[in-house]
C-alpha positions in Angstrom: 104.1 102.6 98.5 101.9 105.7 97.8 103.7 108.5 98.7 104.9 111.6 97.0 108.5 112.0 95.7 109.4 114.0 98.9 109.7 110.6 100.7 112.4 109.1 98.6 115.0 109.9 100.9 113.6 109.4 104.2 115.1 106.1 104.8 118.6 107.5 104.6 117.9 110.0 107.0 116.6 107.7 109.2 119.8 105.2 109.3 120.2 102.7 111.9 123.7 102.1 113.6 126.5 100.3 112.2 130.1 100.0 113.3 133.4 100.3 110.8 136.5 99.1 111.8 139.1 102.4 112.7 135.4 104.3 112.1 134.2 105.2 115.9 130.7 106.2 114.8 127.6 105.6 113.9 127.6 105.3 109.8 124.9 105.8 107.4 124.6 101.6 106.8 120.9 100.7 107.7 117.9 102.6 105.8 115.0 100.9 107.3 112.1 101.4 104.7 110.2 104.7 104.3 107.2 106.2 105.7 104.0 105.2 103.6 101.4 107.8 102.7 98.0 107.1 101.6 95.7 109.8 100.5 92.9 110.4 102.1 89.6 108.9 101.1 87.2 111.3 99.0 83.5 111.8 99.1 82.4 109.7 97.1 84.4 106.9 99.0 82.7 108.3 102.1 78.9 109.2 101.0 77.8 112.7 102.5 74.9 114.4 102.4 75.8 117.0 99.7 76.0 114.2 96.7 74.0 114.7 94.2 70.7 112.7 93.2 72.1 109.9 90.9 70.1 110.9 88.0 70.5 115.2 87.9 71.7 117.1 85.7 74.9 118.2 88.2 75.8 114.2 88.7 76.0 113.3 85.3 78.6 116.0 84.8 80.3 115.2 88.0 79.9 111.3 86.3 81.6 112.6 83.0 84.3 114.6 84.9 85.4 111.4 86.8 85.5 109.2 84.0 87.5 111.7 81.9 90.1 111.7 85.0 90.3 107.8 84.8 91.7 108.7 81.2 94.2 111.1 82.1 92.1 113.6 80.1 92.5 116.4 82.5 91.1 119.3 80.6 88.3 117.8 79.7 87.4 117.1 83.2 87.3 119.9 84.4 85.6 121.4 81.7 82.6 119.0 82.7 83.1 120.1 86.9 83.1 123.6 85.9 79.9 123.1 84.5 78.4 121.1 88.0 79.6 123.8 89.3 78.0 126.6 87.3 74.6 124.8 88.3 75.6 124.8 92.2 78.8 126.5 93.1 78.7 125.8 96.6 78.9 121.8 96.0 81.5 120.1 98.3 81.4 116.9 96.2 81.8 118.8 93.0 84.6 120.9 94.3 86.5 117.8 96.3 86.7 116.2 92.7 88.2 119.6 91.2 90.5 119.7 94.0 91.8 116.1 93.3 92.2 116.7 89.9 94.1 119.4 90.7 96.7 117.8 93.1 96.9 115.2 90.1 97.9 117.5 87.6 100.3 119.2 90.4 98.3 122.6 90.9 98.6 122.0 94.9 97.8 125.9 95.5 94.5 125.6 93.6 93.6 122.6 95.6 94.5 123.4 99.0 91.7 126.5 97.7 89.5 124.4 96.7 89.2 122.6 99.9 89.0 125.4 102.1 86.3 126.9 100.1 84.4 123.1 100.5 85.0 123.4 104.2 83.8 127.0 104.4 80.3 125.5 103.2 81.3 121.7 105.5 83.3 122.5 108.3 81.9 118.9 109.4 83.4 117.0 106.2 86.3 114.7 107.1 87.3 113.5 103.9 88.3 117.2 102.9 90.2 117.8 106.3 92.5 114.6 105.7 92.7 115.8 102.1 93.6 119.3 103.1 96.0 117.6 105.3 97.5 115.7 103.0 98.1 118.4 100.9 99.9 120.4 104.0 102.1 117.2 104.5 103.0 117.4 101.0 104.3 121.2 101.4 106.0 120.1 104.3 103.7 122.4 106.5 103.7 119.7 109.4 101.7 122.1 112.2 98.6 122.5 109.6 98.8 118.8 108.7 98.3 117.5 112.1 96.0 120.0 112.9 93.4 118.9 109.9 94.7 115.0 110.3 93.6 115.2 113.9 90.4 117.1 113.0 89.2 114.5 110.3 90.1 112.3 113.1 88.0 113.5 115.2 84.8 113.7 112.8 85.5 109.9 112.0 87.6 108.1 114.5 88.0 105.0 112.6 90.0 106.0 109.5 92.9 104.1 109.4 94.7 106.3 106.3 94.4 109.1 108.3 96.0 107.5 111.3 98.8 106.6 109.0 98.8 109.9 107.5 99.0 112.1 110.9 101.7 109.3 112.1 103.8 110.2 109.5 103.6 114.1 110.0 104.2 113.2 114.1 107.2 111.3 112.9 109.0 114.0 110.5 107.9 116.7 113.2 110.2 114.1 116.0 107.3 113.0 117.8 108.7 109.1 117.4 106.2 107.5 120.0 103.2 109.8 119.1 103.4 108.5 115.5 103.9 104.8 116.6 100.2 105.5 118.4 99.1 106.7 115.1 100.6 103.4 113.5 99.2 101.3 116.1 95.7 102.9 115.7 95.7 102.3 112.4 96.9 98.4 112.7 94.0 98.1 115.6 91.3 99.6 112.8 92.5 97.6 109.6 94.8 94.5 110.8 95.7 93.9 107.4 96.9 97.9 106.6 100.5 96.9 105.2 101.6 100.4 105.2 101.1 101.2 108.8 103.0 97.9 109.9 105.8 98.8 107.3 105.9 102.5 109.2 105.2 100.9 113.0 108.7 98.8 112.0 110.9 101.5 111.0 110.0 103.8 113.9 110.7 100.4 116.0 114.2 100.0 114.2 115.0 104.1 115.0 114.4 102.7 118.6 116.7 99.9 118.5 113.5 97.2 119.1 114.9 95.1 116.2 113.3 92.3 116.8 110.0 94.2 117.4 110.5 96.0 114.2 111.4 92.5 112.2 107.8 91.3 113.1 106.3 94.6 111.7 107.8 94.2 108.5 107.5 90.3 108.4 103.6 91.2 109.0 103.7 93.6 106.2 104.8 90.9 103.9 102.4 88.6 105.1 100.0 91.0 103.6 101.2 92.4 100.6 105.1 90.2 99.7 105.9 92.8 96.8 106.2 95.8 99.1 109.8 96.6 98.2 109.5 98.9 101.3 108.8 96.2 104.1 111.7 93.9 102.5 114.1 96.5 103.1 113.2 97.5 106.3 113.0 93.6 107.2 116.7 93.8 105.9 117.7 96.7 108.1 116.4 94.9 111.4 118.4 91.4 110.2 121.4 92.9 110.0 121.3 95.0 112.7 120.4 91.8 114.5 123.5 90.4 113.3 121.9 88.1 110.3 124.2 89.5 107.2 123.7 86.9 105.2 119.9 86.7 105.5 119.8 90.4 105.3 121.0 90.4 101.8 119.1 88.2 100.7 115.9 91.1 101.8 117.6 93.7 100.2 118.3 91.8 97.1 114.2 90.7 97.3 113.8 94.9 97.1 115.3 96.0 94.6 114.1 92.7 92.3 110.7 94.3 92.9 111.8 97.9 92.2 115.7 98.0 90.5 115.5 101.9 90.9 115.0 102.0 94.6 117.8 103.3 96.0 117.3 103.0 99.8 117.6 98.9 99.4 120.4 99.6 97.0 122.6 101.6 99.4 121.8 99.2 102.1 122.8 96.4 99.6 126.0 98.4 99.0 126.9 98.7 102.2 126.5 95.1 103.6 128.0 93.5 100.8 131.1 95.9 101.5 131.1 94.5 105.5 130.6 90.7 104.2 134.0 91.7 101.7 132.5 91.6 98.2 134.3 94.9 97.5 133.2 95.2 93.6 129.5 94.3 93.9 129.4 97.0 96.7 131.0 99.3 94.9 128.6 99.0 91.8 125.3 99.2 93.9 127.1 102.3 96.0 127.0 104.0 92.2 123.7 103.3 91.3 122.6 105.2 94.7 125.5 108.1 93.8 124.2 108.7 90.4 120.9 109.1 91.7 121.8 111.2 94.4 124.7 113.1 93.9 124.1 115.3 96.6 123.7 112.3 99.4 126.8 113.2 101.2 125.7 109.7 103.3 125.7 107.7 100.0 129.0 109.3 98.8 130.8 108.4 101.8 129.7 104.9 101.7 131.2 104.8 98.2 134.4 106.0 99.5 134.4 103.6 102.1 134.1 100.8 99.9 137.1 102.8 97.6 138.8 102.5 100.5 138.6 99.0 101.3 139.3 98.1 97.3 142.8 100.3 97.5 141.3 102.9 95.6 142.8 105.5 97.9 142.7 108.6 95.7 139.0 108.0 94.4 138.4 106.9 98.3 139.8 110.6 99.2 138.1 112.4 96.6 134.9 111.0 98.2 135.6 112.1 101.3 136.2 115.5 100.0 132.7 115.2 98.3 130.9 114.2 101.2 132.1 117.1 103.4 131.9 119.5 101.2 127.7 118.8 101.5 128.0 117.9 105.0 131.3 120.0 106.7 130.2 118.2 110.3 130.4 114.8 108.8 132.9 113.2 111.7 133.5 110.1 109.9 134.2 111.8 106.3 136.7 113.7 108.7 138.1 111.1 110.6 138.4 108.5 107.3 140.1 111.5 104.8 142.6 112.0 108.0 143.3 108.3 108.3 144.1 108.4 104.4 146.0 111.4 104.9 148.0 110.0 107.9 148.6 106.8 105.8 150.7 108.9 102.9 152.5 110.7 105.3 151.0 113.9 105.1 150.5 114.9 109.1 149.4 118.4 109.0 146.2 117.3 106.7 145.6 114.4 108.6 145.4 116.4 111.8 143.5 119.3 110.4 141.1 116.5 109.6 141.3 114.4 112.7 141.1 118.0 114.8 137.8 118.6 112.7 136.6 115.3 113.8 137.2 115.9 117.3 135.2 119.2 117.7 132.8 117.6 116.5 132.8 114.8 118.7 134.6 115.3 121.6 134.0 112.2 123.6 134.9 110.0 121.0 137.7 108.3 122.5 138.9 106.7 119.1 139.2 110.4 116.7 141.3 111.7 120.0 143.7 108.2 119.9 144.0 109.1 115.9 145.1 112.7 116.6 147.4 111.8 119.3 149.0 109.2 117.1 149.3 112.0 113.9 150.8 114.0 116.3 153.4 111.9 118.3 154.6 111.5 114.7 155.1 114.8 113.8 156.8 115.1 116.8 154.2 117.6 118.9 155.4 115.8 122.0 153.2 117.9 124.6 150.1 117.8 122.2 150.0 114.3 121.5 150.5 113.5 125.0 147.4 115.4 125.7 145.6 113.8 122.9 146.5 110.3 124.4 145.2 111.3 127.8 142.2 112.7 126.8 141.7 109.1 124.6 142.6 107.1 128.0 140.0 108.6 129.5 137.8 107.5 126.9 138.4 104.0 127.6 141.2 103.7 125.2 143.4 101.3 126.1 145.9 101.3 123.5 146.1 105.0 124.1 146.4 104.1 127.9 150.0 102.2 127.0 151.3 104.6 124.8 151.0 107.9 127.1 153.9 106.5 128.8 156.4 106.6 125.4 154.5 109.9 124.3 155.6 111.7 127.1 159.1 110.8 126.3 
């Protein structure tokens, strides 16, 4: 994967569906694998009529400057393009190399300069739209982005990066089947672009095409099988597909190729926890909560498997955690009031099952908990109401208890 640190936590946004049991909603289990960027290709990858004759004066600095870059000697590179450029100031090819130097050493404002100044003089150069985009996509300023990915676009068609790229900004801007096109294109110009399969699959998995989505990131594999990304994804679309067993076996292939990432380790964490090894869960769950302290997704899922261990007070404490980052998690709510109902203490647990219902108010399972929290505490008339309300849900166990409730 190429893309910037921004992306690291798209795949938990992006979770697929899974059920717990007493847990009547979707949970954060599945993190299919996250959108790849590529960077746009530069001039010199693209020849253009403003490169320099191999042998003047302006190339052999532009030469120097390049090869200094290769070293990570930053200063002295541009030392040697800000002396091309004292001999032609108005070079795009000299200026599209300062401007990738200056995204490498993370002066994105001087870049995103640069490039409009090269496209002042080139209104017609692709390579510095897509770069220009790319550097928009990275700022999270998704309207720009598309706008200069679908103008390098149209000055050369064929570009499969740039496909990829403008997918990507479709996708995080919630245009899901735009961005597959973009995917698509991109698989139609290069057959054997990994990235653009490994993103085709995950917006296939957000649409429940499992099986679709499996191929994508089995294809992927095919092409590059140390692409942590496309192993985890391929995980995501087993189990959802019912296949724990072989699903664990993907996301254990991930995170042998990268032990930091974090995606495959919370996905890890979380089937382990269904298949019942408790402690190995719990372990992975950590990894993913020290590295993201503020993934209330992640903290729940570490609660959960508390939960299950008999860790109640840790399990409660995560709960807590969770919803203090995220106060409209349901099932934070709806799991603290279960714990809460369990030790007895009925006004927390239906201050936290209430919670979960405003939230989610035709979930017929959070009304069938508060109508049970309240039947105990004796709220008769309330609880009676909650049981209806849960009946009409299609809750049958609350169907056959409105009956003693109302007594």
């Amino acid at each position: 994967m190429t893309g910037g640190n921004r992306h690291a936590n798209i795949a938990a946004v992006m979770a697929l569906a899974i059920t717990l049991p007493s847990a009547p909603s979707w949970m954060a289990g599945f993190s299919p694998a996250p959108l790849a960027q590529e960077p746009a290709k530069s001039p010199q990858q693209t020849p253009s009529a403003e490169e320099p004759p191999q042998s003047s004066p302006l190339n052999e600095f532009l030469i120097k400057g390049r090869e200094f870059v290769a070293q990570k000697r930053f200063q002295e590179a541009e030392a040697e393009y800000r002396k091309a450029l004292e001999l032609d100031p108005d070079n795009a090819e000299v200026r599209f190399a300062l401007a990738e130097l200056m995204e490498k050493t993370e002066r994105g404002a001087e870049a995103t300069a640069e490039l409009e100044r090269v496209l002042k003089t080139k209104p017609h150069l692709a390579s510095a739209h897509a770069r220009l985009g790319y550097l928009h996509y990275e700022k999270e300023n998704l309207d720009p982005a598309i706008a200069e990915f679908r103008e390098a676009l149209r000055l050369r068609p064929r570009d499969a990066a740039t496909c990829n790229n403008l997918g990507m900004a479709l996708f995080d801007k919630g245009l899901s089947d735009e961005a597959a096109e973009q995917f698509r294109a991109a698989i139609a110009i290069r057959p054997d672009y990994a990235l653009a399969h490994t993103n085709l699959g995950v917006v296939l998995s957000l649409r429940g095409k499992n099986a679709e989505a499996g191929e994508e990131f089995r294809h992927a594999l095919e092409i590059d099988p140390s692409d942590p990304a496309a192993h985890n994804g391929l995980g995501a679309s087993l189990e959802k597909t019912g296949n724990l067993d072989a699903a664990i076996e993907s996301y254990r292939k991930a995170l042998s190729l990268n032990p930091n990432y974090t995606d495959a380790a919370f996905n890890l964490g979380n089937a382990l926890r269904t298949k019942g090894q408790i402690e190995e869960a719990i372990t992975h769950l950590e990894m993913v909560v020290n590295s993201r302290p503020k993934d209330a997704g992640a903290l729940f899922s570490l609660a959960v498997a508390r939960e299950a261990k008999g860790d109640t007070s840790e399990a409660a404490a995560g709960f807590r955690k969770a919803l203090e980052l995220d106060p409209n998690h349901v099932e934070a709510h709806n799991h603290l009031g279960v714990l809460l109902h369990r030790s007895r203490n009925l006004s927390a647990a239906i201050e936290q099952y209430t919670a979960a219902v405003l939230l989610q108010p035709e979930n017929g399972q959070l009304h069938q908990n508060l109508a049970a929290a309240l039947h105990q505490q004796g709220n008769v008339a309330a609880a009676l109401a909650a049981y209806q309300r849960a009946c009409q849900l299609g809750m049958r166990e609350s169907c056959k208890r409105l009956q003693p409730a109302a007594k």
